[in-house]
Backbone as ProteinMPNN parsed JSONL, in Angstrom:
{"seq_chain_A": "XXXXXXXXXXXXXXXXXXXXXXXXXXXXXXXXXXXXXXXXXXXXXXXXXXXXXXXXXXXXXXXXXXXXXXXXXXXXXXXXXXXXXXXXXXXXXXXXXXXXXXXXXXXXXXXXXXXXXXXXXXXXXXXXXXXXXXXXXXXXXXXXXXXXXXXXXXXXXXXXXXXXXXXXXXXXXXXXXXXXXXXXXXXXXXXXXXXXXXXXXXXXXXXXXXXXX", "coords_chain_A": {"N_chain_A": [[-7.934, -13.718, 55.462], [-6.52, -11.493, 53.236], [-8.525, -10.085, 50.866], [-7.137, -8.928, 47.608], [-7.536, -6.16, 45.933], [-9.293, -6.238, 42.27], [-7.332, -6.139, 39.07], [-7.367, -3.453, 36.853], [-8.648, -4.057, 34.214], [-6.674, -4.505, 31.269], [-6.709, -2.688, 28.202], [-7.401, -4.676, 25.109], [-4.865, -5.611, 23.105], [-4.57, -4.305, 19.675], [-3.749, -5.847, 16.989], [-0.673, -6.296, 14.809], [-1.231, -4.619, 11.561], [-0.659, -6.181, 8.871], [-1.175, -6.309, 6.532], [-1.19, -3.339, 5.703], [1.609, -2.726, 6.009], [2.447, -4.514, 4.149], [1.999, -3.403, 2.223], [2.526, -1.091, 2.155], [5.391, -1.437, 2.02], [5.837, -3.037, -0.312], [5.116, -0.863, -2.7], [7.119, 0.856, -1.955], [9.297, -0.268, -2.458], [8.777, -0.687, -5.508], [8.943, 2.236, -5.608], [11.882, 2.482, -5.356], [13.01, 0.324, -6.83], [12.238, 1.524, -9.716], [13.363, 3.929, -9.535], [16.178, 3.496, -9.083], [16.957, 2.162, -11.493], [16.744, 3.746, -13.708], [18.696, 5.875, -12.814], [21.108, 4.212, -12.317], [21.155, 2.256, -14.58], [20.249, -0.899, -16.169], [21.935, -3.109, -15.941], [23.509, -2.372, -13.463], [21.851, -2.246, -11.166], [20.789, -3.732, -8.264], [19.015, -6.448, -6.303], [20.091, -5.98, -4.258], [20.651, -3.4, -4.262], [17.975, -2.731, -4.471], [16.722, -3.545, -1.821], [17.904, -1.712, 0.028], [17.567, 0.825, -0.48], [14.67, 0.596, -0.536], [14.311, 0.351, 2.156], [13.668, -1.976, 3.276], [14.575, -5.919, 4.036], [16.432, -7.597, 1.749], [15.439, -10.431, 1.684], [12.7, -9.285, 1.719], [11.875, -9.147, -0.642], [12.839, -11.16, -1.682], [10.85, -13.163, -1.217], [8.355, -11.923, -2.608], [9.345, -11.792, -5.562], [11.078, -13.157, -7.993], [13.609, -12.233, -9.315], [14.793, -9.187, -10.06], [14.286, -8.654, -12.507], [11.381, -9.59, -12.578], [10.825, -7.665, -10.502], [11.009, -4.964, -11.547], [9.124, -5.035, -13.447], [6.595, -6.039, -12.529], [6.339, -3.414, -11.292], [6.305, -1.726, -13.217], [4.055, -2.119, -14.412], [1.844, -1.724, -12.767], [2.203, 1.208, -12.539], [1.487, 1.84, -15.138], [-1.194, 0.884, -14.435], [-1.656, 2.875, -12.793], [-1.159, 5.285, -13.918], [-3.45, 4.958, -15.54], [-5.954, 5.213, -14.09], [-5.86, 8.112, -13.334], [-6.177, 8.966, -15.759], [-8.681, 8.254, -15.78], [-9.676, 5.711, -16.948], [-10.382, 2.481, -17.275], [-8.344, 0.051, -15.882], [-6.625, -2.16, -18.066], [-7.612, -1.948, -20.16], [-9.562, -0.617, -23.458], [-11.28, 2.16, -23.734], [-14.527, 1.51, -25.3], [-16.281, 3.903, -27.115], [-17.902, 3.486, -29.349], [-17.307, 5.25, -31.177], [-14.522, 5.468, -32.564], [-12.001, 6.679, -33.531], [-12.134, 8.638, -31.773], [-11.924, 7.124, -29.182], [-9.172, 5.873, -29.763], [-7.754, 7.768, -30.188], [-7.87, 9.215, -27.035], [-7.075, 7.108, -25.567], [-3.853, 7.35, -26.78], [-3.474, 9.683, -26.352], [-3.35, 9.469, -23.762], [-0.865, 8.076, -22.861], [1.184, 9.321, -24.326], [1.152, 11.429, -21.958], [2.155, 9.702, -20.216], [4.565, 9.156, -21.369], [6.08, 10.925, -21.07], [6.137, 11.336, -18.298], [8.277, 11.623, -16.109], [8.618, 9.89, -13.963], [8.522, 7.645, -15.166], [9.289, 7.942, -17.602], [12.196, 7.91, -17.202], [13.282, 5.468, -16.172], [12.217, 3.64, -18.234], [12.985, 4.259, -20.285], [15.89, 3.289, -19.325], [15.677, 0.598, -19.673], [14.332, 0.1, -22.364], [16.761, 0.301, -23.31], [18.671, -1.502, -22.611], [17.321, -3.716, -22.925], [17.686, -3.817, -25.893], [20.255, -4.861, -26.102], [20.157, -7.044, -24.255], [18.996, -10.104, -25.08], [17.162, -11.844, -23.268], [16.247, -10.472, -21.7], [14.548, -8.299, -22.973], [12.831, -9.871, -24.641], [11.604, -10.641, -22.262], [10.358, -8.643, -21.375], [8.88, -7.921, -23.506], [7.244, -9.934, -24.122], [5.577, -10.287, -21.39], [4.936, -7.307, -21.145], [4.723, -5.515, -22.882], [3.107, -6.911, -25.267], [0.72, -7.799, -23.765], [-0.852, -5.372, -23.468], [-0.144, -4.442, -26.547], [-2.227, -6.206, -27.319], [-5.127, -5.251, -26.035], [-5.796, -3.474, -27.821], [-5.474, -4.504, -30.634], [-8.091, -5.989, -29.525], [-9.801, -3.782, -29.358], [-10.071, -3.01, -32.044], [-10.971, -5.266, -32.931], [-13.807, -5.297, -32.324], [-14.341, -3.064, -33.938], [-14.254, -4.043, -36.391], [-16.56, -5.7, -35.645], [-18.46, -4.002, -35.902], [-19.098, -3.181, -38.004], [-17.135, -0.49, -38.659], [-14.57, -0.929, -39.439], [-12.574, -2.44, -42.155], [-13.1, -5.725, -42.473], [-11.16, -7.361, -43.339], [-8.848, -7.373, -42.888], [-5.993, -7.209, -40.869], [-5.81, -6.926, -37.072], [-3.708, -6.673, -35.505], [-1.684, -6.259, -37.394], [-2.331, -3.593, -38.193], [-2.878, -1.73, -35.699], [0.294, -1.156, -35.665], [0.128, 1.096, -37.249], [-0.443, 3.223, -35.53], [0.849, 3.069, -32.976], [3.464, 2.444, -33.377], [5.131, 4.356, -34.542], [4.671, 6.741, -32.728], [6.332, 5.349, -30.416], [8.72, 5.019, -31.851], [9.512, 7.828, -32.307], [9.694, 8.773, -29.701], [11.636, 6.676, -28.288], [13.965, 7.396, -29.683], [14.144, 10.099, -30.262], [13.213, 11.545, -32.292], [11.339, 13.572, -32.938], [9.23, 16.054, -31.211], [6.638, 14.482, -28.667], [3.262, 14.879, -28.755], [0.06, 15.424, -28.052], [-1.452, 16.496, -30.633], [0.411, 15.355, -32.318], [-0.614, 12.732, -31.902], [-2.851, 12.452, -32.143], [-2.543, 13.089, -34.954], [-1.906, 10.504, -35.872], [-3.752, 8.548, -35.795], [-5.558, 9.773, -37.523], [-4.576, 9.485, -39.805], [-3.879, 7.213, -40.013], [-6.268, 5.656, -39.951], [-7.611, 7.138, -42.229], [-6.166, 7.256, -44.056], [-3.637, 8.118, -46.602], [-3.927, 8.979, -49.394], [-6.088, 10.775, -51.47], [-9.471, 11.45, -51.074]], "CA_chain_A": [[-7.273, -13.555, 54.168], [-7.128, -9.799, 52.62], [-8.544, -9.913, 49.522], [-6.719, -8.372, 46.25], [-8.687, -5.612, 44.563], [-9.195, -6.928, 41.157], [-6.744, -5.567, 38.846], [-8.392, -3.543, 35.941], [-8.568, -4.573, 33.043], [-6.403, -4.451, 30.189], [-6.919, -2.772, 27.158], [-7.44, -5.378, 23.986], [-3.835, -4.896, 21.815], [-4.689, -4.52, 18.107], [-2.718, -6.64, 16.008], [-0.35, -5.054, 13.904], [-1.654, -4.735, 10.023], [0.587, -7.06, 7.921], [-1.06, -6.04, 5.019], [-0.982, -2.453, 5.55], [2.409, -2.938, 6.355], [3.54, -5.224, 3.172], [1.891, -2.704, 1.031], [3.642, 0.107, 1.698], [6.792, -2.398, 1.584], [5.408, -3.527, -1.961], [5.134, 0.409, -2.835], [8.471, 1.191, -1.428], [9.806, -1.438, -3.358], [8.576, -0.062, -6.869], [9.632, 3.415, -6.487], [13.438, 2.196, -5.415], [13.709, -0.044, -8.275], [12.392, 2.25, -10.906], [14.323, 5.412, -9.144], [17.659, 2.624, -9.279], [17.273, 1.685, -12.635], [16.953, 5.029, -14.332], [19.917, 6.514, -12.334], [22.511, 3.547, -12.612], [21.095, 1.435, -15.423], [19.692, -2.009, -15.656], [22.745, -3.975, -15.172], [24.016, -2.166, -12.083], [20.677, -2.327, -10.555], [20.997, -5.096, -7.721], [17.971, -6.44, -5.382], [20.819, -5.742, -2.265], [20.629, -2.387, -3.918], [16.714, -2.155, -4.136], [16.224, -3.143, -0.531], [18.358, -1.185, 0.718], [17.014, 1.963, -0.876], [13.555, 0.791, 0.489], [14.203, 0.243, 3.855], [13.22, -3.535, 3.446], [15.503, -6.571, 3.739], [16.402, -8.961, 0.73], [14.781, -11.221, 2.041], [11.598, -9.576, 1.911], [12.02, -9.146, -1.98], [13.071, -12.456, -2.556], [9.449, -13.717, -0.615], [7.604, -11.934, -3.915], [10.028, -11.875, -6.576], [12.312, -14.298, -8.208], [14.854, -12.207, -9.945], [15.363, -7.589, -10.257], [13.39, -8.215, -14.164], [10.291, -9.424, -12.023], [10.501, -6.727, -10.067], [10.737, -4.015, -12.421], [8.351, -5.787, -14.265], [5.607, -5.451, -11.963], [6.456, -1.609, -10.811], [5.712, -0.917, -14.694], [2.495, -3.0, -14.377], [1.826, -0.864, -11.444], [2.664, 2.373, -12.951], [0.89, 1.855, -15.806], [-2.259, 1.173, -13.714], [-1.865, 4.058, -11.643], [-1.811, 6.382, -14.963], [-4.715, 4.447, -16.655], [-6.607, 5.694, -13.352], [-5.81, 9.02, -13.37], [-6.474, 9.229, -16.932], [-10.157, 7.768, -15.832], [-9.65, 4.454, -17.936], [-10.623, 1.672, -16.909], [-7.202, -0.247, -16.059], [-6.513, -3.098, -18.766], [-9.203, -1.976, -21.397], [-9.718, 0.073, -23.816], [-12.797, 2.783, -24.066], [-15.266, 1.787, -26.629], [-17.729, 4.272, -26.916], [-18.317, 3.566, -30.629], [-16.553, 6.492, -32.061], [-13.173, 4.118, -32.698], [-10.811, 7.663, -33.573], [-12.107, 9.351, -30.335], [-11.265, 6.118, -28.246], [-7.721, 5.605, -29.901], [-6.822, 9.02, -29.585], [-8.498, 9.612, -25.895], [-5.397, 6.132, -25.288], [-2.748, 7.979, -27.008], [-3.206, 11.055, -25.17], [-2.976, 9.375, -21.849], [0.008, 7.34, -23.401], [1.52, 10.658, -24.529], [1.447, 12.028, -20.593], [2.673, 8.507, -19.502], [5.948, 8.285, -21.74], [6.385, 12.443, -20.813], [6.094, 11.59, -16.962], [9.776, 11.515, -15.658], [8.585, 8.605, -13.227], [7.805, 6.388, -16.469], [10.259, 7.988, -18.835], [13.898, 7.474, -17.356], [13.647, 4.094, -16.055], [11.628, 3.177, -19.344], [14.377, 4.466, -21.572], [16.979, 2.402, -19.428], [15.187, -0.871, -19.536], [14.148, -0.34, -23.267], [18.06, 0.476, -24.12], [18.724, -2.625, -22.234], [16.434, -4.603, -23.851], [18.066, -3.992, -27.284], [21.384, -6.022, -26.232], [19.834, -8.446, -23.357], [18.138, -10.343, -25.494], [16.287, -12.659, -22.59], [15.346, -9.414, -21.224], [13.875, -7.92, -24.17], [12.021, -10.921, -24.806], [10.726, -11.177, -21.358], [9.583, -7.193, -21.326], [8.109, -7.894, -24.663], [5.916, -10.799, -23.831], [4.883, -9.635, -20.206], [4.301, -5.74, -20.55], [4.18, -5.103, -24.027], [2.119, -7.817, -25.803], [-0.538, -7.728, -23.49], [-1.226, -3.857, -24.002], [-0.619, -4.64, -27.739], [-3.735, -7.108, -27.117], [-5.628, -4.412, -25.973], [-5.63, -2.34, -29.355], [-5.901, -5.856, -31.219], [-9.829, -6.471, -29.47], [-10.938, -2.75, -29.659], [-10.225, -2.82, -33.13], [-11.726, -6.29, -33.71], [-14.814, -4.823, -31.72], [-14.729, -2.018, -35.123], [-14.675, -4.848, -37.436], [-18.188, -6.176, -35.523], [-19.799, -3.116, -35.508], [-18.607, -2.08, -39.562], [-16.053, 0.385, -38.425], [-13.237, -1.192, -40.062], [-13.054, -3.163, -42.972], [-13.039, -7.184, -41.931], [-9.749, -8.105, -43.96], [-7.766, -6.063, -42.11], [-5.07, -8.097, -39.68], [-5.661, -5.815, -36.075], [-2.221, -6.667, -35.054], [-0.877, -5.424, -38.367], [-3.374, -1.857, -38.041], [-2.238, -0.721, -34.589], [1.273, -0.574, -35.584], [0.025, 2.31, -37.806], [-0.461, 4.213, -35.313], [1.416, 3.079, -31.889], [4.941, 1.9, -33.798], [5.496, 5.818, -34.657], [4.84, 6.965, -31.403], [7.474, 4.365, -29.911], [10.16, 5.362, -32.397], [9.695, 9.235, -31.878], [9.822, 8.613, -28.077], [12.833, 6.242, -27.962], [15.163, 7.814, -30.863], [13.681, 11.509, -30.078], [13.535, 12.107, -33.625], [10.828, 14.722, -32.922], [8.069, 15.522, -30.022], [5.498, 13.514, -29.121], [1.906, 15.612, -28.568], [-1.85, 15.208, -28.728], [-1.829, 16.584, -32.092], [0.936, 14.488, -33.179], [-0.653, 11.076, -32.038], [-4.103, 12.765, -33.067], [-3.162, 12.861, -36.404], [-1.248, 9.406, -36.01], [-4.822, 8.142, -36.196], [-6.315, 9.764, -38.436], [-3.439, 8.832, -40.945], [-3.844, 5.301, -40.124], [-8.207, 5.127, -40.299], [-8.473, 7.726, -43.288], [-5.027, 7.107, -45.223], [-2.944, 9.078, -47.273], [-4.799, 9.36, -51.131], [-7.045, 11.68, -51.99], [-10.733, 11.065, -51.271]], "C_chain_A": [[-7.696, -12.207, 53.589], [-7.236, -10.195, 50.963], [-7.952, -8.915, 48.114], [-7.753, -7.359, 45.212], [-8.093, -5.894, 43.401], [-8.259, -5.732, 40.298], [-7.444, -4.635, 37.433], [-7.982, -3.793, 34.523], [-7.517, -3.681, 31.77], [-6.876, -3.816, 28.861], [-6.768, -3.984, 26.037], [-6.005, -4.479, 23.302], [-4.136, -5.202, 20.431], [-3.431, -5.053, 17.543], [-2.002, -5.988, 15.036], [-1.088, -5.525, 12.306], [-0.589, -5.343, 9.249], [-0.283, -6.305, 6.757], [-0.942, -4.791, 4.551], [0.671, -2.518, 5.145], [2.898, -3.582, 4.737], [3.007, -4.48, 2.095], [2.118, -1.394, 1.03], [5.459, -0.372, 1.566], [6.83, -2.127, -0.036], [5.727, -1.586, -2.819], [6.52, 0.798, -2.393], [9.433, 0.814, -2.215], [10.174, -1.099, -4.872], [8.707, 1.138, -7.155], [11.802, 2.897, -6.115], [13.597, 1.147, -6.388], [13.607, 0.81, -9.386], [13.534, 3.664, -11.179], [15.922, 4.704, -9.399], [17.986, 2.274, -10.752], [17.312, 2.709, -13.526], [18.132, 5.72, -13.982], [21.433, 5.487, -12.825], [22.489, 2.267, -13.884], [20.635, 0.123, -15.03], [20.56, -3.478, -14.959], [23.817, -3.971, -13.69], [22.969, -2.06, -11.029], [20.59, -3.726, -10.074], [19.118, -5.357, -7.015], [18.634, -5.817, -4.297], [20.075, -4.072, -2.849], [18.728, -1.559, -3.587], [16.477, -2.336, -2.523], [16.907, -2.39, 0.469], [18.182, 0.461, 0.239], [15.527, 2.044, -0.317], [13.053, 0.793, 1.632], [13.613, -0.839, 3.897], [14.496, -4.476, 2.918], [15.727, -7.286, 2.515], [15.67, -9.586, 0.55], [13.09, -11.263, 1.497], [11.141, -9.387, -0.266], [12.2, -10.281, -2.761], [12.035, -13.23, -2.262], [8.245, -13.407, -1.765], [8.115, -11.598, -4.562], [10.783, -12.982, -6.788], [13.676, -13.393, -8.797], [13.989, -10.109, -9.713], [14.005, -7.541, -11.559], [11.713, -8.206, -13.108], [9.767, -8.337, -11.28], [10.176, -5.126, -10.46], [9.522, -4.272, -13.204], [7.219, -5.187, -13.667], [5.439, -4.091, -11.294], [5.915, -1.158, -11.997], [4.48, -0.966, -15.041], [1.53, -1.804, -13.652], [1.469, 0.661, -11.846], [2.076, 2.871, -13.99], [-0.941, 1.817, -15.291], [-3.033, 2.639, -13.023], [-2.448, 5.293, -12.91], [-2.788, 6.225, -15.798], [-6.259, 5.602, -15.451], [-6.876, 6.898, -13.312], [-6.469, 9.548, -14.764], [-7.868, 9.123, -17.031], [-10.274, 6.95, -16.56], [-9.465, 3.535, -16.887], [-9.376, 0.547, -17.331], [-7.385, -1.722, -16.983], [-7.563, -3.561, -19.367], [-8.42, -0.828, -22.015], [-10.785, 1.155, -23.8], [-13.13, 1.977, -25.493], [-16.302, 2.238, -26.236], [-18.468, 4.356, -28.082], [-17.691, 4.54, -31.48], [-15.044, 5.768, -31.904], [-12.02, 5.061, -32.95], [-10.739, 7.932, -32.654], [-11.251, 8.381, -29.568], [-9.959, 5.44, -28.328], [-7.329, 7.093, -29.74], [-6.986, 9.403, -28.487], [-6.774, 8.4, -25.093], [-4.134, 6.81, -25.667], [-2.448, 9.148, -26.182], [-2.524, 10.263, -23.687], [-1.424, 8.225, -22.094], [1.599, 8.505, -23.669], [1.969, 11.296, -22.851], [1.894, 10.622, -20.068], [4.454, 8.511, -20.121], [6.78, 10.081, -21.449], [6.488, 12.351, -18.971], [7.479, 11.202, -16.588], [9.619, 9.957, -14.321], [8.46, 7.314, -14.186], [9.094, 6.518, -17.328], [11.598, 7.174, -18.312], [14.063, 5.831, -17.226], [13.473, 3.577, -17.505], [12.649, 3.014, -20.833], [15.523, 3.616, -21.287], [16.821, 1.016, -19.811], [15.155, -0.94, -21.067], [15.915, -0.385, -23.973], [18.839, -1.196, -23.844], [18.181, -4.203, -22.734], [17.401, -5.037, -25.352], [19.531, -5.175, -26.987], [21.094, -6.909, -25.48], [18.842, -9.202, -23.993], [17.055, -11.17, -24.608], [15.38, -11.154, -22.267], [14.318, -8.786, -22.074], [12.696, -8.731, -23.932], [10.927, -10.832, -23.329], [9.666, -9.421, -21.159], [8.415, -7.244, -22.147], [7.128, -8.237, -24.185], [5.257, -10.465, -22.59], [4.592, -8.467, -20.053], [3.686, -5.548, -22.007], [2.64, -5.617, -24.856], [0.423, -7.663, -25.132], [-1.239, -6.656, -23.623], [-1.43, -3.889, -25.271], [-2.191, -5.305, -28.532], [-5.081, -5.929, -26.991], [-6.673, -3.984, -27.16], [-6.39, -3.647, -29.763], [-7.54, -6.095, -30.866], [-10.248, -5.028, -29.597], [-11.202, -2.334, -31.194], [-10.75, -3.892, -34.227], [-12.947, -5.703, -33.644], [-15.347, -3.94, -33.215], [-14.788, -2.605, -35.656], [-15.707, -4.869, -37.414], [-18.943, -5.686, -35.92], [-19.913, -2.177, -37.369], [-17.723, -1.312, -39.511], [-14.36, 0.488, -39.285], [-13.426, -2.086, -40.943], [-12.769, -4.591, -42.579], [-11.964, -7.981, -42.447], [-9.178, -8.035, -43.311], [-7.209, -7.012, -41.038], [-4.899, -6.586, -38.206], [-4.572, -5.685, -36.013], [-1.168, -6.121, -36.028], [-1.264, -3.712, -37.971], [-2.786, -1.244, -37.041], [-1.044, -0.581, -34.263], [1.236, 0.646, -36.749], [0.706, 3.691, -37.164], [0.498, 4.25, -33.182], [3.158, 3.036, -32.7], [5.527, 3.415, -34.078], [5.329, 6.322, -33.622], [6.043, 6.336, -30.58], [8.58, 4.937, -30.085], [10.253, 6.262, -32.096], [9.823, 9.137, -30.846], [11.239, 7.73, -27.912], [14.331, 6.977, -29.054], [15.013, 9.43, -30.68], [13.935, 11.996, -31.386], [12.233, 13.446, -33.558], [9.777, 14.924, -31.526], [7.488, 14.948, -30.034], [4.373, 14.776, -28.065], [1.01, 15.009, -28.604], [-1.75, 15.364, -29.839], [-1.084, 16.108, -32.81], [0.264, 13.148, -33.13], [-2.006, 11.409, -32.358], [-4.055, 12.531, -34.764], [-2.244, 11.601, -36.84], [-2.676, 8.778, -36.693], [-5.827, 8.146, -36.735], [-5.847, 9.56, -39.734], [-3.754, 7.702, -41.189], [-5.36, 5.174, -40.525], [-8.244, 5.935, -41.638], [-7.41, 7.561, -44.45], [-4.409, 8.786, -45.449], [-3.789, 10.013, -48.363], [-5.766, 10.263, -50.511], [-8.454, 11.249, -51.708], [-11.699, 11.764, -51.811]], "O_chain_A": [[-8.86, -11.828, 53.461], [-6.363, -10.486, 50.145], [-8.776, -8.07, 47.766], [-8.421, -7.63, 44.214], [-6.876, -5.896, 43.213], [-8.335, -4.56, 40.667], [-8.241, -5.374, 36.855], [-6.879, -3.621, 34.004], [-7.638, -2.49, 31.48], [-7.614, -4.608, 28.275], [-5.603, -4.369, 26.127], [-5.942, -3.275, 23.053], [-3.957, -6.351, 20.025], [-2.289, -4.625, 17.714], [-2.572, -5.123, 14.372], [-1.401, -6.687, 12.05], [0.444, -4.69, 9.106], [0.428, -5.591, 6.05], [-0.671, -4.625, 3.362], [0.961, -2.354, 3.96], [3.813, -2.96, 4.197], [3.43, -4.769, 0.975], [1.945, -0.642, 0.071], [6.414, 0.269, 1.128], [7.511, -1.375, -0.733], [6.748, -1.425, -3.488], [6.836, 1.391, -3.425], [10.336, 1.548, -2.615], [11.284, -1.152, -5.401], [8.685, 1.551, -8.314], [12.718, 3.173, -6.89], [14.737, 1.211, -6.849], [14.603, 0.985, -10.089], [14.132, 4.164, -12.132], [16.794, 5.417, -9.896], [19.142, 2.124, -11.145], [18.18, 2.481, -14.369], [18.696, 6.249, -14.941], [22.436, 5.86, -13.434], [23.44, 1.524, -14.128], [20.554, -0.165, -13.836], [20.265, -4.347, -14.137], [24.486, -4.828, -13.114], [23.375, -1.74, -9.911], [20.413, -4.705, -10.798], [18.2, -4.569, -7.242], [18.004, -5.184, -3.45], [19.195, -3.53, -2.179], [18.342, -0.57, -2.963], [16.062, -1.353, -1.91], [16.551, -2.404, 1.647], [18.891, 1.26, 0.85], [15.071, 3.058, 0.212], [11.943, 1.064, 2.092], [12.747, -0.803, 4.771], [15.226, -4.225, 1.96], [14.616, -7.733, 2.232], [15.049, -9.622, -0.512], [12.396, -12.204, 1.113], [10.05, -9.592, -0.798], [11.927, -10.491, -3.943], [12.014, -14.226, -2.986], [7.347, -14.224, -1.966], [7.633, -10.481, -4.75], [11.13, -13.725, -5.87], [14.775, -13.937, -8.692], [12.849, -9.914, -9.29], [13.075, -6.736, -11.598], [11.041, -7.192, -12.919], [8.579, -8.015, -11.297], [9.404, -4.336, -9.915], [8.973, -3.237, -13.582], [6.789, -4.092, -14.031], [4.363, -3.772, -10.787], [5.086, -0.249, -11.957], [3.858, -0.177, -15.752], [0.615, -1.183, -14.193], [0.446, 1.191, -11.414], [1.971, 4.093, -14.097], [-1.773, 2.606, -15.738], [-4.144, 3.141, -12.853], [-3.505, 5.923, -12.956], [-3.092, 7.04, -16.669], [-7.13, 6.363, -15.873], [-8.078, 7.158, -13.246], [-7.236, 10.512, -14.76], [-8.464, 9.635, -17.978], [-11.252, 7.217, -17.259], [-8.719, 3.623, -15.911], [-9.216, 0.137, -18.481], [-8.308, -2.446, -16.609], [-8.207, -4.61, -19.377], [-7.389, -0.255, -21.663], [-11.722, 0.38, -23.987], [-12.382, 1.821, -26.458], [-17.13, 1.738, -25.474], [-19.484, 5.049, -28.139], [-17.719, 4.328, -32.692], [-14.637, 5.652, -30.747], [-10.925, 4.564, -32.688], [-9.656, 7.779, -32.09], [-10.079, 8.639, -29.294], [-9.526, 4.675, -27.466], [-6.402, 7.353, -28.972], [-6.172, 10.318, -28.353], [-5.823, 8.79, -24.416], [-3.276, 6.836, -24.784], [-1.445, 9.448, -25.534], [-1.578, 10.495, -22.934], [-1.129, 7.594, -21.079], [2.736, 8.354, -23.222], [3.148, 11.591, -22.654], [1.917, 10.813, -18.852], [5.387, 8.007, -19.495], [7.978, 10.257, -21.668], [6.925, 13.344, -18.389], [7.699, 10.054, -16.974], [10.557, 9.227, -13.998], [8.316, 6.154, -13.8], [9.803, 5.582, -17.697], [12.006, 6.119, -18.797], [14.755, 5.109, -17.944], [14.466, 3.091, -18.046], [12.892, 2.25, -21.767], [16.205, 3.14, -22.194], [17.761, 0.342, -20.232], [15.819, -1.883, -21.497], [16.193, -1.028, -24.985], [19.408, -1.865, -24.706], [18.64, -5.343, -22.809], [17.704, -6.161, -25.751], [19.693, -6.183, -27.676], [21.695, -7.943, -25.773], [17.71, -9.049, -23.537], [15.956, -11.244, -25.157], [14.21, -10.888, -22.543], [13.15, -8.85, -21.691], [11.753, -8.413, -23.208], [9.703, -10.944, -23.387], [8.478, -9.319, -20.853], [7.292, -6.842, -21.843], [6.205, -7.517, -23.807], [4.052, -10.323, -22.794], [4.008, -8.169, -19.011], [2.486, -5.45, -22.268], [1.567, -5.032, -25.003], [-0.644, -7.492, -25.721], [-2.413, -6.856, -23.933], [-2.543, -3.531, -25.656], [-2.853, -5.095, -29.548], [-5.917, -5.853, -27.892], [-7.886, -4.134, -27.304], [-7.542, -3.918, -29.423], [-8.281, -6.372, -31.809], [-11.378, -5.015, -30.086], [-12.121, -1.621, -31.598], [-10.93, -3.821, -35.442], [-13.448, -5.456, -34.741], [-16.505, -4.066, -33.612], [-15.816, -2.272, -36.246], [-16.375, -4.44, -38.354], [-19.995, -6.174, -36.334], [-20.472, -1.15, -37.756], [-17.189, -1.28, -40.62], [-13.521, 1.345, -39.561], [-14.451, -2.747, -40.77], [-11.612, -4.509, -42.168], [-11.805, -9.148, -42.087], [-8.777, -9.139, -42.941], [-8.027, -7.594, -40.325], [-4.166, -5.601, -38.292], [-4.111, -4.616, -36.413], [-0.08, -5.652, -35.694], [-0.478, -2.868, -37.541], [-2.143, -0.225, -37.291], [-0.729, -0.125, -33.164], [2.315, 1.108, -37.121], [1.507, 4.557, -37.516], [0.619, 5.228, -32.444], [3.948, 3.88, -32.276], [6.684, 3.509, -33.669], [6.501, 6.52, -33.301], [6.749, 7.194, -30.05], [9.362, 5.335, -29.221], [11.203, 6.305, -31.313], [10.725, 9.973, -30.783], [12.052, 8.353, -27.228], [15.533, 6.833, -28.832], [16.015, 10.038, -31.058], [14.828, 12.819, -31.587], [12.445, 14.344, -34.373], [9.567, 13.928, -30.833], [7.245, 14.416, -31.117], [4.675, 15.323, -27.004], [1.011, 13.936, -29.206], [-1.944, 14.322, -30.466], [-1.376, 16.139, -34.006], [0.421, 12.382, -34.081], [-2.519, 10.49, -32.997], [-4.893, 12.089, -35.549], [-1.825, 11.565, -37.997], [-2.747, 8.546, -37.9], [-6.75, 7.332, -36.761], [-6.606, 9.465, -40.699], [-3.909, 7.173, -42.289], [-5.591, 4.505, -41.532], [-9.037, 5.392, -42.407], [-7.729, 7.708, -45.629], [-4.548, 9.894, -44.932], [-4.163, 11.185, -48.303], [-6.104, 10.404, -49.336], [-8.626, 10.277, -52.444], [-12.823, 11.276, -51.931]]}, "name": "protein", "num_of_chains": 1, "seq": "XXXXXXXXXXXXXXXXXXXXXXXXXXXXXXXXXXXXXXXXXXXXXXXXXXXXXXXXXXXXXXXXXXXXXXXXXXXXXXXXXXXXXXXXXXXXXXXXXXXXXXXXXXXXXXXXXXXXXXXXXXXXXXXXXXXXXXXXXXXXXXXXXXXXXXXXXXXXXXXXXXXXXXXXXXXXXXXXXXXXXXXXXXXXXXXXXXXXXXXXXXXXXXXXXXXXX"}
């Protein structure tokens, strides 16, 4: 019997990366909806048309989403993260470093280069124009992007109550539409620029007032 030299061995095949893989999907995903919804608006903005702008099927959109809002939804989530990072903020906080003007105007600034970044602005403007007549939509933007950011503000400015900073009557949730609710309007109505030294002296309007001291 002639024996068979042994054959040699096989390399080991690495497995492909699913998660590499579903997170440049996921990423793929969130610039073709935001790039879709700024160009053709929120109600011509399909899922067929997001996955077919990302080079992923339906399918794989309808596996973590339920509906187009969810999906925009979390790209803004996303997006907002990404510029908290850059900004060096610690994503879904505020700074407190005790100085309570510095650390609302150090947020506005990076708030300021967020609603000025053309990846943030156009979609942002279609969704909020959208908002005004869809009222579910609205509603659901509100309570899932907005509110919780509004929250934000709301504990760094309880935090100034604790520490004396602010006076202890004071309703937060009333206070930080001093100085965010003017920012908003000038940015969606373009009634004038929005700057550092405009949302700088948003907040020192709102902590030191108007009158005379």
């Amino acid at each position: 019997m002639v024996t068979q030299p042994a054959k040699p061995a096989q390399p080991a095949r690495t497995a492909p990366d699913t998660s590499r893989r579903s997170e440049r999907s996921r990423r793929a995903i969130y610039e073709a909806a935001l790039s879709l919804v700024a160009e053709a608006g929120y109600p011509r903005t399909t899922i067929e048309g997001i996955a077919a702008r990302a080079g992923v099927g339906k399918q794989t959109i309808y596996r973590w989403w339920g509906s187009k809002a969810d999906v925009l939804l979390e790209a803004f989530l996303d997006l907002g993260e990404q510029a908290a990072e850059v900004a060096g903020q610690a994503p879904n906080s505020l700074p407190d470093t005790g100085d309570l003007a510095a650390d609302l105007k150090a947020v506005l600034r990076a708030t300021v280069d967020e609603l000025l970044d053309p990846r943030f602005e156009a979609p942002a403007r279609a969704l909020s124009a959208e908002g005004v007549v869809n009222e579910p939509l609205g509603r659901e933007f509100v309570a899932k992007l907005l509110e919780p950011q509004l929250q934000l503000y709301v504990d760094r400015l309880r935090s100034a109550q604790r520490t004396g900073r602010l006076r202890t009557e004071i309703d937060p949730r009333i206070a930080l539409e001093l100085f965010v609710s003017p920012l908003a309007q000038r940015w969606l109505q373009r009634t004038g620029p929005i700057s550092y030294d405009y949302t700088d002296t948003l907040v020192d309007y709102a902590l030191y007032g108007l009158a005379p001291r």
